[in-house]
C-alpha positions as CSV (number, residue, x, y, z in Angstrom):
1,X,-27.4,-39.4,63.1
2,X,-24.1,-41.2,63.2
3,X,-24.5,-42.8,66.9
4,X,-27.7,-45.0,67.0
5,X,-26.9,-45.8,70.3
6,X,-27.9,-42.2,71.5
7,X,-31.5,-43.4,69.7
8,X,-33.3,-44.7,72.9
9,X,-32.3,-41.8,75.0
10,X,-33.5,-39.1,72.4
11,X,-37.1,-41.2,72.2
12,X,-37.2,-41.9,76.1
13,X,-36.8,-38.0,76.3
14,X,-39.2,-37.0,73.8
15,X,-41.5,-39.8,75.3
16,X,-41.2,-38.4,78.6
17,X,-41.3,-34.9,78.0
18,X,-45.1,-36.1,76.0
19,X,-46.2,-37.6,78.6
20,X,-45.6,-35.2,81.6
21,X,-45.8,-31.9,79.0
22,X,-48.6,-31.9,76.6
23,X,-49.4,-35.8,76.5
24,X,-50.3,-35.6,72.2
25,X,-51.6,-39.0,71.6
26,X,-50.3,-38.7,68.3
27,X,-47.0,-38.5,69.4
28,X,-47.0,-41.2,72.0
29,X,-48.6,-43.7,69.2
30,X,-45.3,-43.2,67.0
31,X,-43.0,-43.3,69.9
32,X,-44.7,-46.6,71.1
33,X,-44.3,-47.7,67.1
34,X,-40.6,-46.8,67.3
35,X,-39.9,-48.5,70.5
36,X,-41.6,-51.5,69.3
37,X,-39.9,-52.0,65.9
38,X,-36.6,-50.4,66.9
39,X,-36.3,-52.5,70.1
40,X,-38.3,-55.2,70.2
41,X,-39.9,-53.4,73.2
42,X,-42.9,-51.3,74.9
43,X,-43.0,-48.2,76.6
44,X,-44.5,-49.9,80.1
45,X,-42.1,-48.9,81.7
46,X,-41.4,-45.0,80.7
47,X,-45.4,-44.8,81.1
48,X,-44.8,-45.9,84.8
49,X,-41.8,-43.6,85.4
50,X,-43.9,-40.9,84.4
51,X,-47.0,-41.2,86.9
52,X,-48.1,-38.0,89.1
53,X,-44.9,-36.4,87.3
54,X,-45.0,-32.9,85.9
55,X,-42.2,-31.8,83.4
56,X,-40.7,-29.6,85.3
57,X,-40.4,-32.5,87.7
58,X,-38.7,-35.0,84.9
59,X,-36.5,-32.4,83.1
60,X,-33.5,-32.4,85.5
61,X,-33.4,-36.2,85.0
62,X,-34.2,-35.7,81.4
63,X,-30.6,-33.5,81.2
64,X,-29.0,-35.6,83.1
65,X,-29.9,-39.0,80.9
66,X,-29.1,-36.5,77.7
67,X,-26.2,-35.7,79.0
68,X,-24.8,-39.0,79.8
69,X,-26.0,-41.0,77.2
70,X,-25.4,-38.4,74.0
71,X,-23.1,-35.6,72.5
72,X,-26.3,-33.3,72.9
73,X,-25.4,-30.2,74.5
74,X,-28.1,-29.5,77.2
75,X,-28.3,-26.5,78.9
């Protein structure tokens, strides 16, 4: 990846899409490691955005966060 500022948006997708889609802990404990050593922060946050969401629900904002934030074309 050339751009590392498109890194937090790619996670807080994949993050998001975990938690509202088939919520692997496996997944989230990596994500929470990456956040953490990346960024010097914690997924509080992106855990409360989440709440009573499905992923249908989050995947228009998801697109729209992709699409402002990277070169990744989303459909």
């Amino acid at each position: 990846m050339r751009n590392l500022k498109e890194v937090r948006p790619l996670l807080s997708a994949i993050y998001c899409i975990n938690r509202t889609g088939s919520k692997d802990e496996d997944i989230e404990k990596i994500l929470d490691y990456a956040f953490n050593r990346l960024f010097n922060q914690n997924t509080n946050l992106l855990k409360l955005a989440c709440i009573g969401r499905t992923k249908e629900d989050s995947m228009q904002e998801i697109k729209q966060i992709l699409k402002e934030d990277t070169s990744m074309e989303v459909e």
